[in-house]
PDB file of N, CA, C and O in Angstrom:
ATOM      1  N   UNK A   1      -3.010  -5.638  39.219  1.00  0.00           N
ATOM      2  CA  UNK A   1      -2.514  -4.590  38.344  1.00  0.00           C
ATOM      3  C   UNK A   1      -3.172  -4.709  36.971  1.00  0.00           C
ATOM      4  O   UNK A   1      -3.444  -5.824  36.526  1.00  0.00           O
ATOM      5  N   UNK A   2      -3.531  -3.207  36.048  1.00  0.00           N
ATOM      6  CA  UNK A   2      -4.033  -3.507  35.536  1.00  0.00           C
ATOM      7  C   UNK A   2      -3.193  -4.202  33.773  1.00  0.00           C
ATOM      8  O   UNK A   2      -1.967  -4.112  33.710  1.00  0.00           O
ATOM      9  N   UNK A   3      -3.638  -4.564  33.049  1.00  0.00           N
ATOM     10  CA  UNK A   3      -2.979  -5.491  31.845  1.00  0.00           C
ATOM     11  C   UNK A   3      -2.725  -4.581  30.916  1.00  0.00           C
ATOM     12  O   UNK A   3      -3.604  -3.841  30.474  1.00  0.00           O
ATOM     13  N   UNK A   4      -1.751  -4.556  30.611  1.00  0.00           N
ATOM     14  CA  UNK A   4      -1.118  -3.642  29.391  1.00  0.00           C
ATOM     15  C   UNK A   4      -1.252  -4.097  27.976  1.00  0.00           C
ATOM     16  O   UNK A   4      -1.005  -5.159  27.405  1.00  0.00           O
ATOM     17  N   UNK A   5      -1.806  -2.745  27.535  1.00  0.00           N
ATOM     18  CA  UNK A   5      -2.329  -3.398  26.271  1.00  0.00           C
ATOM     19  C   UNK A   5      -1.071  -3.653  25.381  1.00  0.00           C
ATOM     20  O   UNK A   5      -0.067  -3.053  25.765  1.00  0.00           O
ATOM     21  N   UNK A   6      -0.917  -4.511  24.142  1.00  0.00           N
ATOM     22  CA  UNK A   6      -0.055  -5.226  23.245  1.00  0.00           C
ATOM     23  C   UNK A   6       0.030  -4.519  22.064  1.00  0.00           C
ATOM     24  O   UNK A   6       1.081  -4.234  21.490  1.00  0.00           O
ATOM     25  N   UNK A   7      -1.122  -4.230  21.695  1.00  0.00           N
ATOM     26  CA  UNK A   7      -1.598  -4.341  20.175  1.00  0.00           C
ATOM     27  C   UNK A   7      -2.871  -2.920  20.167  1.00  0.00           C
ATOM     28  O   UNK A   7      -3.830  -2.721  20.914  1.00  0.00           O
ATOM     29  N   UNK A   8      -2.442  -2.277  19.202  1.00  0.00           N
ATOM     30  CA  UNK A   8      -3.613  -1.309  19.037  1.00  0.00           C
ATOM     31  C   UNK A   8      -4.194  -1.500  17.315  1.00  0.00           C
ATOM     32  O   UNK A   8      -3.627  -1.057  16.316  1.00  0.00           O
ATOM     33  N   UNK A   9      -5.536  -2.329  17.371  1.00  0.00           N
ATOM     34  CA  UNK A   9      -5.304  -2.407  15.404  1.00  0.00           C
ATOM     35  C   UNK A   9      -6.708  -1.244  15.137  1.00  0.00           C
ATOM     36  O   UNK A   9      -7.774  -1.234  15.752  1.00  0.00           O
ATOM     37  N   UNK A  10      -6.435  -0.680  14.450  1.00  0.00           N
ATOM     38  CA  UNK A  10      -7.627  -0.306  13.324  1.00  0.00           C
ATOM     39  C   UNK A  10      -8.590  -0.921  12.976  1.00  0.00           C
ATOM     40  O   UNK A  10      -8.167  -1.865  12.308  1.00  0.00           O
ATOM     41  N   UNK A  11      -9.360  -0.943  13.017  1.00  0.00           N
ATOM     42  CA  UNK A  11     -10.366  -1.554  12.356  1.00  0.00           C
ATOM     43  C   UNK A  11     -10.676  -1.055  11.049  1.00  0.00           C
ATOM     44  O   UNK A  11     -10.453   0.138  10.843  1.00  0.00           O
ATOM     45  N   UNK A  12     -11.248  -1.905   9.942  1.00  0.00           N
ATOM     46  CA  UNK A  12     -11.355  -1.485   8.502  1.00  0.00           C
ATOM     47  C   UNK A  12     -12.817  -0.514   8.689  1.00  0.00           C
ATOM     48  O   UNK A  12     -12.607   0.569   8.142  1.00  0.00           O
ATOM     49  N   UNK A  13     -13.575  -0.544   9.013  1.00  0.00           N
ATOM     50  CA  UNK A  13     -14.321   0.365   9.429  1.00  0.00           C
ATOM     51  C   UNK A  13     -13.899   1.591  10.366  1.00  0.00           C
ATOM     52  O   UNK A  13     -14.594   2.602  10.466  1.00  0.00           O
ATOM     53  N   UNK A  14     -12.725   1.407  11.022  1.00  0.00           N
ATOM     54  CA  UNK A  14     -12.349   2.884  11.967  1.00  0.00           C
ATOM     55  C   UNK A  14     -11.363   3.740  10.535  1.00  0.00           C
ATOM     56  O   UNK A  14     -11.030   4.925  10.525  1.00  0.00           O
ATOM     57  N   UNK A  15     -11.094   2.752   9.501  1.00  0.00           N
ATOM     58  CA  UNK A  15      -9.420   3.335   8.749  1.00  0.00           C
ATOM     59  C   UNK A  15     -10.649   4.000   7.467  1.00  0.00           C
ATOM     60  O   UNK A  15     -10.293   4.876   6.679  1.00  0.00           O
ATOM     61  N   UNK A  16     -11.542   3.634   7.458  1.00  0.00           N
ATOM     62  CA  UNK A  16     -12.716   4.315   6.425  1.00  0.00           C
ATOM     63  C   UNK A  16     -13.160   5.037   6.662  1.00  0.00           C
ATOM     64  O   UNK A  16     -13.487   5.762   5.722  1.00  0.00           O
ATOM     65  N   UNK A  17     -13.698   5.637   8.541  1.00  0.00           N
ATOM     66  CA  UNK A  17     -14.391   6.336   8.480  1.00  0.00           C
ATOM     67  C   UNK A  17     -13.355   7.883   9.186  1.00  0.00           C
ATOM     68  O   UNK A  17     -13.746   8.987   9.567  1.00  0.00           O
ATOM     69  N   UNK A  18     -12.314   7.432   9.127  1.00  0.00           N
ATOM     70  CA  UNK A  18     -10.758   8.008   9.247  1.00  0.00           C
ATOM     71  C   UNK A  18     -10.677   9.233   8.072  1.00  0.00           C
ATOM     72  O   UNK A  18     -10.577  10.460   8.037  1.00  0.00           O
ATOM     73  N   UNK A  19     -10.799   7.964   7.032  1.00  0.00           N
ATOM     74  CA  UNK A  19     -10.575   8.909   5.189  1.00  0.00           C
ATOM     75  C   UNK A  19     -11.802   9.231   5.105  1.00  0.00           C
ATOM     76  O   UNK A  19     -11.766   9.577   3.924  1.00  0.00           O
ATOM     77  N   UNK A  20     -12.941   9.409   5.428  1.00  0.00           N
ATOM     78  CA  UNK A  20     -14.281   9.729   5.362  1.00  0.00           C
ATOM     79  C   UNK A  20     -13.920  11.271   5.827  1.00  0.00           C
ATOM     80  O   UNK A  20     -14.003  12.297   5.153  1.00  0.00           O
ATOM     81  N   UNK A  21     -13.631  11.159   6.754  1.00  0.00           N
ATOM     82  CA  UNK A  21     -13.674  12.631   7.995  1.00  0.00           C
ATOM     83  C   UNK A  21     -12.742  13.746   7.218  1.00  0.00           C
ATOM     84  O   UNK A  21     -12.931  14.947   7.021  1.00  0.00           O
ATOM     85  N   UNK A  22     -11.407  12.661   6.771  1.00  0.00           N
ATOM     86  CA  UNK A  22     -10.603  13.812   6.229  1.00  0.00           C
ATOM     87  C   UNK A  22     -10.768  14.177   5.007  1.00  0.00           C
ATOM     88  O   UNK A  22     -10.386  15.256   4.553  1.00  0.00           O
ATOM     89  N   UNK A  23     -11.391  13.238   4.341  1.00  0.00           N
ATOM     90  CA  UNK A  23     -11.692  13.733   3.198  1.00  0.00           C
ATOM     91  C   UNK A  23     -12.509  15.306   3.094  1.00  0.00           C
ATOM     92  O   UNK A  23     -12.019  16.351   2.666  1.00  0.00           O
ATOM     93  N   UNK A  24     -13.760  15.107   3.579  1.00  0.00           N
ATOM     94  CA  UNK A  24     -14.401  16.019   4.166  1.00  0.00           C
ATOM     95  C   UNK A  24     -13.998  17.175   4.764  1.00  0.00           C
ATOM     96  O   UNK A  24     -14.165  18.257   4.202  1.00  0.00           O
ATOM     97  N   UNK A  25     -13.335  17.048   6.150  1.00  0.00           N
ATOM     98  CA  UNK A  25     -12.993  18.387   6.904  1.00  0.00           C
ATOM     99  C   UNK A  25     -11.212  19.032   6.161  1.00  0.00           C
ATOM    100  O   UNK A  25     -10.907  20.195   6.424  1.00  0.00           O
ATOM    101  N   UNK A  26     -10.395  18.318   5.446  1.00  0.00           N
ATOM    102  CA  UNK A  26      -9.360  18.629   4.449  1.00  0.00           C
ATOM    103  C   UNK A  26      -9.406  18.681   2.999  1.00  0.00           C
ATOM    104  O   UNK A  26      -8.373  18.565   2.340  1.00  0.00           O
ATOM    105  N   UNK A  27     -10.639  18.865   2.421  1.00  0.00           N
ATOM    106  CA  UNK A  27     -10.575  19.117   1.089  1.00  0.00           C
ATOM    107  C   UNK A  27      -9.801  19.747   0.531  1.00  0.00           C
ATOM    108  O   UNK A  27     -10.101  20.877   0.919  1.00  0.00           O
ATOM    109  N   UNK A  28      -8.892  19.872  -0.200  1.00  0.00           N
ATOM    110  CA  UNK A  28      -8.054  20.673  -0.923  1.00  0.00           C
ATOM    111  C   UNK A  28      -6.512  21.671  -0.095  1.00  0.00           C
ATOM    112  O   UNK A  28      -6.000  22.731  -0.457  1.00  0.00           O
ATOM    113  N   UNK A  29      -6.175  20.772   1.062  1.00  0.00           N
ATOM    114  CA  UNK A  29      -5.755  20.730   2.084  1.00  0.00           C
ATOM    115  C   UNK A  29      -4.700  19.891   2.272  1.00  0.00           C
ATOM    116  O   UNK A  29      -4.453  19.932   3.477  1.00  0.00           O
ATOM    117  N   UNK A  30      -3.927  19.133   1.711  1.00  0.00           N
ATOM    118  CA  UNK A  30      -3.052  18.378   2.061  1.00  0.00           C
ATOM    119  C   UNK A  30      -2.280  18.241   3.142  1.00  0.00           C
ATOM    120  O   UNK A  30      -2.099  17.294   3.908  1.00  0.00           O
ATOM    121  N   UNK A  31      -1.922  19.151   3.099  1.00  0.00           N
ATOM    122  CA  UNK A  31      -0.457  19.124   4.664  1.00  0.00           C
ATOM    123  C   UNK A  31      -1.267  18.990   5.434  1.00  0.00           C
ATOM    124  O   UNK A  31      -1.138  17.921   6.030  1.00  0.00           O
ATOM    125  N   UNK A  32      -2.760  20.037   6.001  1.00  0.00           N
ATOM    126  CA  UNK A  32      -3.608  20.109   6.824  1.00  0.00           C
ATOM    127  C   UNK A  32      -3.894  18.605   7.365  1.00  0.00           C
ATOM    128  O   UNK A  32      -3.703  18.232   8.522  1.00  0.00           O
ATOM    129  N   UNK A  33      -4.429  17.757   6.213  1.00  0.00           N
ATOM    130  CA  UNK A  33      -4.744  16.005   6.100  1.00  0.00           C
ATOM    131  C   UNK A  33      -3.838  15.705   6.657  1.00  0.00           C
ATOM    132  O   UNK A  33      -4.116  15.363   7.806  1.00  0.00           O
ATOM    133  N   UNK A  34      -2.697  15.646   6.392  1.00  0.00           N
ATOM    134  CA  UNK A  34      -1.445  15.020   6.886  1.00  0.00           C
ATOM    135  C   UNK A  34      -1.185  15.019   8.302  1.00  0.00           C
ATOM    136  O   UNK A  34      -0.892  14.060   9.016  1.00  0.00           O
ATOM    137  N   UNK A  35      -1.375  16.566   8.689  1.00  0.00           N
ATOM    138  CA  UNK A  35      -1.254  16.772  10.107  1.00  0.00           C
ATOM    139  C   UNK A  35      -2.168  16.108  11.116  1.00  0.00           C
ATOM    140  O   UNK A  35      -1.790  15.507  12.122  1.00  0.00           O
ATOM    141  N   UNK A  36      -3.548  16.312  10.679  1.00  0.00           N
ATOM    142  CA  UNK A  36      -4.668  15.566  11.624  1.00  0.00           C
ATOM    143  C   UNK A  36      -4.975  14.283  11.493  1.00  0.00           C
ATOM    144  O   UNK A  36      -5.809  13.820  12.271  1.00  0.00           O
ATOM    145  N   UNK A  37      -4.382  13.443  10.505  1.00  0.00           N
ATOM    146  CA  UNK A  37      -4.378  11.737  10.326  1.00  0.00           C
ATOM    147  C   UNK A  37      -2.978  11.879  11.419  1.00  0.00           C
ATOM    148  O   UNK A  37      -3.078  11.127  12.388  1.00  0.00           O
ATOM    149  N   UNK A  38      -2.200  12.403  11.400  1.00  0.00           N
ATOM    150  CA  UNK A  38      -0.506  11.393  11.846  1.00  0.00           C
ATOM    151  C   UNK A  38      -0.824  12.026  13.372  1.00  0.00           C
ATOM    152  O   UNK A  38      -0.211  11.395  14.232  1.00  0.00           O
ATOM    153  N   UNK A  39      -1.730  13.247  13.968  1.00  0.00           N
ATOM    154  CA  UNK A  39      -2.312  13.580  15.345  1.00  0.00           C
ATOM    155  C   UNK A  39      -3.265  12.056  15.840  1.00  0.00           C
ATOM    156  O   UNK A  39      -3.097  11.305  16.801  1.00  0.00           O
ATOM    157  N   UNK A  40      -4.174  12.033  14.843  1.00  0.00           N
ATOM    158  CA  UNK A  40      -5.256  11.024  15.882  1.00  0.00           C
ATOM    159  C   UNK A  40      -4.646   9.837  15.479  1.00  0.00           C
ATOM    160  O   UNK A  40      -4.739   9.044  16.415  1.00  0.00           O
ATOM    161  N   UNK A  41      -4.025   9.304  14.465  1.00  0.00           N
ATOM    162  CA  UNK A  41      -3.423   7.405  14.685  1.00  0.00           C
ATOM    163  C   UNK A  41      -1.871   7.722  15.827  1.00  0.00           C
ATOM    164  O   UNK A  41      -1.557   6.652  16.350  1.00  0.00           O
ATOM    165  N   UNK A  42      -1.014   8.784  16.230  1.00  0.00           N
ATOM    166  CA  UNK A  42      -0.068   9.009  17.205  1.00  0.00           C
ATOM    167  C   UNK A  42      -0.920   9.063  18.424  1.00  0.00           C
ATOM    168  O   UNK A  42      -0.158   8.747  19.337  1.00  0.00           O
ATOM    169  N   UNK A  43      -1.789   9.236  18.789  1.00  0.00           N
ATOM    170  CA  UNK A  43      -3.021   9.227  20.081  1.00  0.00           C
ATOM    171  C   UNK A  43      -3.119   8.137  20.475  1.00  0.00           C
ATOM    172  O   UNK A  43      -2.851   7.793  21.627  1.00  0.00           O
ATOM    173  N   UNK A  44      -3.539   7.377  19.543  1.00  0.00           N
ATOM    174  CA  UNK A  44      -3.927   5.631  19.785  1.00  0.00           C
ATOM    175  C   UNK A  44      -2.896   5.035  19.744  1.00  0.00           C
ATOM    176  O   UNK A  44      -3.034   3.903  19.279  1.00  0.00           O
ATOM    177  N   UNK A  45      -1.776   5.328  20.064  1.00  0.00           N
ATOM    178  CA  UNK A  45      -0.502   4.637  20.732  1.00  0.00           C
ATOM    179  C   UNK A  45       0.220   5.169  21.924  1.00  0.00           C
ATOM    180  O   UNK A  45       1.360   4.899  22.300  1.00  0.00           O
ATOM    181  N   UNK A  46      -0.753   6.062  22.504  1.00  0.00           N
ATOM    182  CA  UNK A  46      -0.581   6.447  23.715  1.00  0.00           C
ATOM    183  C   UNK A  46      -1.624   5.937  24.487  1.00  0.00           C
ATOM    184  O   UNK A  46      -2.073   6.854  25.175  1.00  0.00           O
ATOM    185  N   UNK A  47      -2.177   4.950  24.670  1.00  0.00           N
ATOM    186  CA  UNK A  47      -2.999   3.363  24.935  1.00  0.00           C
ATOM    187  C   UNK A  47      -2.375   2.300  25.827  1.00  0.00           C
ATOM    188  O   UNK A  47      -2.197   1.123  25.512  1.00  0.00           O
ATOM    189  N   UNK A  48      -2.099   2.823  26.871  1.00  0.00           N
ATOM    190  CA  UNK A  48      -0.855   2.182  27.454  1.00  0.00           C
ATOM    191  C   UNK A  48      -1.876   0.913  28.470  1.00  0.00           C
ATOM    192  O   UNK A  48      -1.321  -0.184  28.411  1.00  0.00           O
ATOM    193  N   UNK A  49      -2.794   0.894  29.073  1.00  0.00           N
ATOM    194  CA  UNK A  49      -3.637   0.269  29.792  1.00  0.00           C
ATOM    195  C   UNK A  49      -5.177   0.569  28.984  1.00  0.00           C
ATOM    196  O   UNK A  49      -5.630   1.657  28.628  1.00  0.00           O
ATOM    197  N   UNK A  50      -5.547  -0.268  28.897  1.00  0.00           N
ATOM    198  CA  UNK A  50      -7.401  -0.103  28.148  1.00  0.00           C
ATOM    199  C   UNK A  50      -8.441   0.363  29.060  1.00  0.00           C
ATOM    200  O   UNK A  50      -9.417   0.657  28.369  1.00  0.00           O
ATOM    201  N   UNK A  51      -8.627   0.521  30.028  1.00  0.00           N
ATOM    202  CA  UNK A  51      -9.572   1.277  31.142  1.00  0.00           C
ATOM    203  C   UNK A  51      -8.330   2.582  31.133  1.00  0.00           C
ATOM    204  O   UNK A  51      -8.587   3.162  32.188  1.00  0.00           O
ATOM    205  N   UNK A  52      -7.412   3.154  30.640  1.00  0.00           N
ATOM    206  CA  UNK A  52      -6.974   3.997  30.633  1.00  0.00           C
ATOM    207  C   UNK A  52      -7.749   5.297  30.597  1.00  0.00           C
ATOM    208  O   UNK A  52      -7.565   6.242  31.365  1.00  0.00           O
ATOM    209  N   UNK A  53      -8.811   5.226  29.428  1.00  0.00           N
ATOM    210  CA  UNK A  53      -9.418   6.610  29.222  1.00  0.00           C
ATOM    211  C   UNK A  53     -10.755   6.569  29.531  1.00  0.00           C
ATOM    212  O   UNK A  53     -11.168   5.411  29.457  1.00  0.00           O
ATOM    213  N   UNK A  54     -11.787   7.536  29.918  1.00  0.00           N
ATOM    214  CA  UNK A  54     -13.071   7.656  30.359  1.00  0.00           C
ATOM    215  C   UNK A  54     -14.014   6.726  29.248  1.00  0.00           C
ATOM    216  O   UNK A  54     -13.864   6.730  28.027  1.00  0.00           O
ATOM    217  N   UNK A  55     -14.944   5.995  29.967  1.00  0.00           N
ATOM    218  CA  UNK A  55     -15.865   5.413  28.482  1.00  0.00           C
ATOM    219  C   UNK A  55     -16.876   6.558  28.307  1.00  0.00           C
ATOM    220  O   UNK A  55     -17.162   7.509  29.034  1.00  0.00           O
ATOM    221  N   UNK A  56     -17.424   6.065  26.836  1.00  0.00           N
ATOM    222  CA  UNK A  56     -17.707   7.391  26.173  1.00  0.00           C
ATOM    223  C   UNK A  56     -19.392   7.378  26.564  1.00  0.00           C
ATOM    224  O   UNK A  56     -19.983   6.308  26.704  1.00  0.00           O
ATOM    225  N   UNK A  57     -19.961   8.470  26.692  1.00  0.00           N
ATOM    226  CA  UNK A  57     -21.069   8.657  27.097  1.00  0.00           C
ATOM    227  C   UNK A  57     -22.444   8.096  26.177  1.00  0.00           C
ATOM    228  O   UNK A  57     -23.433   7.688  26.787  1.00  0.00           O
ATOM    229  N   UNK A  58     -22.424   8.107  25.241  1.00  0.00           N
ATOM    230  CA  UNK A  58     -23.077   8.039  23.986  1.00  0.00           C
ATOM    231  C   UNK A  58     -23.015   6.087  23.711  1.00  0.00           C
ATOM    232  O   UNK A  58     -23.935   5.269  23.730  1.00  0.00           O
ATOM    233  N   UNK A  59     -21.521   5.901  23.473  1.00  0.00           N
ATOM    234  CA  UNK A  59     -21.516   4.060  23.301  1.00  0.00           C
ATOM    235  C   UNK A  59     -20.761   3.830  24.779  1.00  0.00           C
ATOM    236  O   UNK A  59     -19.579   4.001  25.076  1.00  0.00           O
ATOM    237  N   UNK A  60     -21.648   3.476  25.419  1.00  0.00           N
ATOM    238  CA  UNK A  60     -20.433   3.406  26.887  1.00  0.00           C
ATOM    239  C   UNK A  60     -19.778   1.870  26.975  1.00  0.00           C
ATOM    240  O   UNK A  60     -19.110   1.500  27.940  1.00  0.00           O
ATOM    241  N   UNK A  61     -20.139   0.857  25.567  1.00  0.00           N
ATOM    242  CA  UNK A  61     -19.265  -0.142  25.686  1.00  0.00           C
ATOM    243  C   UNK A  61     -17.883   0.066  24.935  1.00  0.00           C
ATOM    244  O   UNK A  61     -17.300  -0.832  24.328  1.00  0.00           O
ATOM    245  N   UNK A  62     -17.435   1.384  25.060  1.00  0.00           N
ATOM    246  CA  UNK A  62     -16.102   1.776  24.383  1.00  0.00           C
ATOM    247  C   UNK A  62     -15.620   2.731  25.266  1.00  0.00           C
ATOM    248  O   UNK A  62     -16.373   3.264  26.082  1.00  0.00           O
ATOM    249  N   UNK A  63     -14.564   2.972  25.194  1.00  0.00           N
ATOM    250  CA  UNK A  63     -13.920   3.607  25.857  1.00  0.00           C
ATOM    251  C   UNK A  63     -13.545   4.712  24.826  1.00  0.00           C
ATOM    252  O   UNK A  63     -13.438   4.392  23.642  1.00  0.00           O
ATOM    253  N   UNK A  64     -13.221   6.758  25.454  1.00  0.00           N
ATOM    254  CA  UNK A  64     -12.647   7.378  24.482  1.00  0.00           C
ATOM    255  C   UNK A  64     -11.466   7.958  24.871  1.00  0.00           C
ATOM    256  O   UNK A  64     -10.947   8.100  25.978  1.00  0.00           O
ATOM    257  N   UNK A  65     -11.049   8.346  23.470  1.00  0.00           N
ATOM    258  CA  UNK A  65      -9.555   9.289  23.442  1.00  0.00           C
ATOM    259  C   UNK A  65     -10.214  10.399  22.486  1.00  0.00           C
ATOM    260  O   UNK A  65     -10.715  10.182  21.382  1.00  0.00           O
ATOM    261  N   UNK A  66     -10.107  11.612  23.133  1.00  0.00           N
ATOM    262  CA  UNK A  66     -10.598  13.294  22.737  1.00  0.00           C
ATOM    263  C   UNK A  66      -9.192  13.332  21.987  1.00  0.00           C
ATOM    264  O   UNK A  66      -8.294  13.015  22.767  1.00  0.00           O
ATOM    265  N   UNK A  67      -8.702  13.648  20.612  1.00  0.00           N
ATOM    266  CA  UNK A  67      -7.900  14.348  19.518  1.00  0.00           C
ATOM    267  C   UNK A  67      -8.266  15.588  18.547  1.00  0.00           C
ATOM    268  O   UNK A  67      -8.586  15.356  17.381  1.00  0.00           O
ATOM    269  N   UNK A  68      -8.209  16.983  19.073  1.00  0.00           N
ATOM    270  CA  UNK A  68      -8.495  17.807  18.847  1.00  0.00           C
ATOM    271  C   UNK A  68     -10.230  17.845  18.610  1.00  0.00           C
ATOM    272  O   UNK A  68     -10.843  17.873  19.677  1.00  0.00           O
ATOM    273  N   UNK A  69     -10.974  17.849  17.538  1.00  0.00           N
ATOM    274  CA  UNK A  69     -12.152  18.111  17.205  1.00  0.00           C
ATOM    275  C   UNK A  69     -12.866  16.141  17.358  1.00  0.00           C
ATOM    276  O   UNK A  69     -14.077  16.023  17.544  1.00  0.00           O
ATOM    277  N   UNK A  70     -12.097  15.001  17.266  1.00  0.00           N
ATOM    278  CA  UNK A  70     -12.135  14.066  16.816  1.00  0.00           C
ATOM    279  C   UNK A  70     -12.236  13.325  18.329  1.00  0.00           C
ATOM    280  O   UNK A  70     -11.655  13.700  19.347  1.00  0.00           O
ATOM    281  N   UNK A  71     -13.242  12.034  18.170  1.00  0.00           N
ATOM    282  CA  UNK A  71     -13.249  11.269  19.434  1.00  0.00           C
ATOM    283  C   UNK A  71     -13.022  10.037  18.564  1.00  0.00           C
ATOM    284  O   UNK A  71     -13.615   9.728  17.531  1.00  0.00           O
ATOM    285  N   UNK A  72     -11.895   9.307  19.292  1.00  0.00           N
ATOM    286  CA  UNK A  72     -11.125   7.892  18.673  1.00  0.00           C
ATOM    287  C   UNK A  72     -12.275   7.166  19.926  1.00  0.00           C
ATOM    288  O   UNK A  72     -12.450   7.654  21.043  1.00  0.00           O
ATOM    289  N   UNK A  73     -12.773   6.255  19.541  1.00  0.00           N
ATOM    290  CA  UNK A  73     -13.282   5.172  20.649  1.00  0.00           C
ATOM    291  C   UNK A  73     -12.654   3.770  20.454  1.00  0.00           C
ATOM    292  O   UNK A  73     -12.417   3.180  19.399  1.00  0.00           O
ATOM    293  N   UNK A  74     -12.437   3.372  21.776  1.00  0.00           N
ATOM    294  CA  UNK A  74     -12.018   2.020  21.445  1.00  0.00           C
ATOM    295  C   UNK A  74     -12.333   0.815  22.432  1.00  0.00           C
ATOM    296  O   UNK A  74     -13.020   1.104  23.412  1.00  0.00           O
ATOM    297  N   UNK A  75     -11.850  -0.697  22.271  1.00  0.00           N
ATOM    298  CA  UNK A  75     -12.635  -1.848  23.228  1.00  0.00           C
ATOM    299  C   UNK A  75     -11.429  -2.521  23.478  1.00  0.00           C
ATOM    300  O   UNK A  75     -10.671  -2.533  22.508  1.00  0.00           O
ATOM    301  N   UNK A  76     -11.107  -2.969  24.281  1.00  0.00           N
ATOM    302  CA  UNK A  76     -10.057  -4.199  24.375  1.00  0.00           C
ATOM    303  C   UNK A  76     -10.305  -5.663  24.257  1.00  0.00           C
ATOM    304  O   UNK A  76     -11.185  -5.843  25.099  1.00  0.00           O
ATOM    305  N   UNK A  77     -10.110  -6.539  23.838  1.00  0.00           N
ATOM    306  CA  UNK A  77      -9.804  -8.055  23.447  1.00  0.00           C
ATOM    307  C   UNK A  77      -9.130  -8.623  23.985  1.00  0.00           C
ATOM    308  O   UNK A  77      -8.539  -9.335  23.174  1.00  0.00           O
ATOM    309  N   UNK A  78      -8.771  -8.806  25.001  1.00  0.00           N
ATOM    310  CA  UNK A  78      -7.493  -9.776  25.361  1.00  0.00           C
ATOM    311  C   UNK A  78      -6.116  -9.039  24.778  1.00  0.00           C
ATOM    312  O   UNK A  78      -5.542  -9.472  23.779  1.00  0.00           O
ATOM    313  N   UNK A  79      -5.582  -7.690  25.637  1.00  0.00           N
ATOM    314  CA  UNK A  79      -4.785  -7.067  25.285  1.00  0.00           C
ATOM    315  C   UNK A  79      -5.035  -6.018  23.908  1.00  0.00           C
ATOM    316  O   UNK A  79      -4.698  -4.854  24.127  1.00  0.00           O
ATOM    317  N   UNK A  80      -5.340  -6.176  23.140  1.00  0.00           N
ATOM    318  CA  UNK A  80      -5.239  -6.100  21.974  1.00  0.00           C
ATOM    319  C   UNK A  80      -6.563  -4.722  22.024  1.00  0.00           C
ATOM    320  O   UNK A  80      -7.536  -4.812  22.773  1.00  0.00           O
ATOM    321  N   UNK A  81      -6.376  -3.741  21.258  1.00  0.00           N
ATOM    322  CA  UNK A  81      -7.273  -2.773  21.281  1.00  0.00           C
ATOM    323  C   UNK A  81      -7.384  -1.977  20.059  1.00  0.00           C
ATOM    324  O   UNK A  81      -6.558  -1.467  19.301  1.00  0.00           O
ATOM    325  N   UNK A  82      -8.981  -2.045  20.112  1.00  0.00           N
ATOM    326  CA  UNK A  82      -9.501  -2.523  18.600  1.00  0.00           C
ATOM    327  C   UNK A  82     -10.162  -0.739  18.314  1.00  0.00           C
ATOM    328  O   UNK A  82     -10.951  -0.397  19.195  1.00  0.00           O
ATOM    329  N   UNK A  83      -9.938   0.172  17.373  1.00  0.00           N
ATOM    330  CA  UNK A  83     -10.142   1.743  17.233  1.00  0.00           C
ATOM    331  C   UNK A  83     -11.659   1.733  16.634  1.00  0.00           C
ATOM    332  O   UNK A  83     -12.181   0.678  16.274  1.00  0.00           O
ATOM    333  N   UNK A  84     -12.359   3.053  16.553  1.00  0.00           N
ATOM    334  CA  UNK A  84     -13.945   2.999  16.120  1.00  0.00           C
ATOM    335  C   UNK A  84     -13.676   4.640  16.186  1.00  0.00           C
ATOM    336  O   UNK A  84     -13.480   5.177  17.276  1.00  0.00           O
ATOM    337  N   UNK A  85     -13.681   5.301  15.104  1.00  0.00           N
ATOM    338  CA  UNK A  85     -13.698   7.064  15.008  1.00  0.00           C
ATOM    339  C   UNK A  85     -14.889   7.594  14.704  1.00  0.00           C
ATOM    340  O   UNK A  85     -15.473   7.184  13.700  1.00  0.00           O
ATOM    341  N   UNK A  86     -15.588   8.825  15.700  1.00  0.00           N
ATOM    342  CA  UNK A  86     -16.797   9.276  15.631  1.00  0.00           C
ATOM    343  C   UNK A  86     -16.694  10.386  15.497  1.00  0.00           C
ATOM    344  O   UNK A  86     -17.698  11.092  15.399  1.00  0.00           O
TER     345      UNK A  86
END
């Protein structure tokens, strides 16, 4: 059976390039920001098994989660599953 993941962390590079995106695609937008940050970090806790979602074509040593316009990629560690936003 397969191992259930524990832990979903961010990476300081996934939480930068997070505020990168929204900065950008929500300029002058607030609620808008609000809505599409609390959509794609609520995604990545629907991560229930790590071979859960298709790996991504482009980095195929990650696995993805599709959130509206946004692809969350991610890797597992020994439970623990580590985010990368493209």
């Amino acid at each position: 059976m397969a191992e259930k993941v524990t832990k979903v962390v961010w990476t300081r590079q996934a939480r930068e390039a997070l505020t990168s995106i929204l900065d950008y695609r929500c300029k002058g937008v607030p609620p808008a920001r609000k809505i599409i940050r609390n959509d794609i970090i609520n995604s990545s806790k629907e991560i229930v098994f790590a071979k859960q979602f298709q790996k991504d074509d482009i980095y195929p040593q990650y696995r993805r989660l599709i959130v509206r316009d946004y692809k969350v990629l991610y890797t597992e560690k020994k439970g623990v599953v580590c985010t990368k936003t493209k």
